[in-house]
Each structure stands twice: as C-alpha cells, then as structure tokens.
N, C-alpha and C positions, 0 to 999 in steps of 0.2 A: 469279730473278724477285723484285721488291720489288713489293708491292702492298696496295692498302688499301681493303677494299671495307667500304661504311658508307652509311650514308643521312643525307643532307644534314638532313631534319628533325628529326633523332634526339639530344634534347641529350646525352643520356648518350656517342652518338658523338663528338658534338662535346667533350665535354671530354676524352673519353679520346685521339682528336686532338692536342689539344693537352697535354696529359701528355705524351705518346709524344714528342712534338716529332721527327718525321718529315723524315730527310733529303730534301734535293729531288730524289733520283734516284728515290723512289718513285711507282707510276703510282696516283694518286687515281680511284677508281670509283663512282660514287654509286650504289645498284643500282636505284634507283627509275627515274634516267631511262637509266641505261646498263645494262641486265640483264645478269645473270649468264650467261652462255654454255655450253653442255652441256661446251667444251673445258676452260672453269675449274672448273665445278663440276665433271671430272676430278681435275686438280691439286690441287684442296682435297682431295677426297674422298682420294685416293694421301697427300698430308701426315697430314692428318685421321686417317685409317684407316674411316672408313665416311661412309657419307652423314648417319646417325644424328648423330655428333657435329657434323655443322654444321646439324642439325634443331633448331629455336627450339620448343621446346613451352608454348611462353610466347604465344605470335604469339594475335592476338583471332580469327583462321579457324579456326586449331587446336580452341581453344574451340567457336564456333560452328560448325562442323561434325561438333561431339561425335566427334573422329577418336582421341580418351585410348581412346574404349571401341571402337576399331577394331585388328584386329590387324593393326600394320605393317611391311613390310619394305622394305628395302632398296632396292628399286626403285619403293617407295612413297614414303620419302622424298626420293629424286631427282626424280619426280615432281612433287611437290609446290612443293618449290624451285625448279625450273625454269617452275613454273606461276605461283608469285605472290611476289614480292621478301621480303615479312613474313616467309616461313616460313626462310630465312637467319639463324640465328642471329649478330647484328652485336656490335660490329665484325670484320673477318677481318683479319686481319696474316699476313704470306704476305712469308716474309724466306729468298731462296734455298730450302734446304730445312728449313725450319720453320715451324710453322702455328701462330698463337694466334688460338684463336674464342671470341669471348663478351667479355661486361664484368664475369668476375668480378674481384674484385682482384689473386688470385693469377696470374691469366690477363695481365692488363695489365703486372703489376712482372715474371711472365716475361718480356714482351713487351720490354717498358722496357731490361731486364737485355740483353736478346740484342740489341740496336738500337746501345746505348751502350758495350758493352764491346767 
C-alpha cells in the first residue's frame, strides 16, 4: 500500500508534500474530510508499533483537555484518533511496509530516502 494521509489545511503538510514529490500511484487522503478508518489506523498502528507513536501530543485538544496529566494507554490513544483527525500525528507516509509519521526532518529525508531510491 502507498498512501498519504495529511490534512489539506496544514502548510507544513503541504510543503512536506511537495518535497516528498509523491509518485502518482500513491492514494492521497485528506483526514479531515475522509477519516481515518479503524482498519487503517490498524496498518499504521502494525507498521508504527503502537497507537502512541502515531499520537500528536502537540494537537490544541490534547492541551485543552489537560489529557498530559492523564494516564494513557493504548487503547486510549486509539480512541482518541479515531475520535478527532487533530490527534493523528501528520503527515503519515505508508510505503508498502514502512511507515514515516511526523514532520520531523529526519522523519521526512527517511521518507524522501525510501521514495527515491
């Protein structure tokens, strides 16, 4: 599976977008108007290794629902992701069997690296 899930509003998505420069066999998924489906956030979670690492603890809900000073697991954060798009740590790159989550840098030139070589 080739897939790219990200949020249309999201500049940081959008440039890392286009960095990546994404062949056209990959299936573009906006997660705001196309949600994230319990069957994919499987597949991540299986590439990923937990629900955790594709948990955004950055998201403005996170915050406001003071959930830092909550103790979470694992089926809290699946929860949570499946409840509201923000808490998806973006962008997700999902290249056959390999997953890059996030807009760190090292995360992105992974990404770039396994795309292009």
């Amino acid at each position: 599976m080739k897939k790219f899930y990200y949020l249309s509003t999201c500049d940081t998505c959008k440039r890392i977008l286009n960095e990546l420069a994404l062949p056209g066999d990959f299936i573009m998924q906006d997660i705001k108007s196309d949600p994230i489906t319990a069957a994919d956030l499987e597949i991540m979670r299986d590439l990923a290794g937990s629900y955790e690492a594709l948990f955004s603890k950055r998201a403005r809900l996170y915050k406001e629902r003071n959930l830092k000073n909550q103790a979470l697991g694992e089926p809290d954060y699946k929860r949570l992701i499946l409840e509201h798009y923000t808490f998806l740590k973006r962008p997700v790159t999902v290249l056959e069997n390999q997953i890059f989550v996030g807009n760190a840098a090292k995360t992105v030139a992974a990404a770039k690296e396994a795309l292009h070589s």
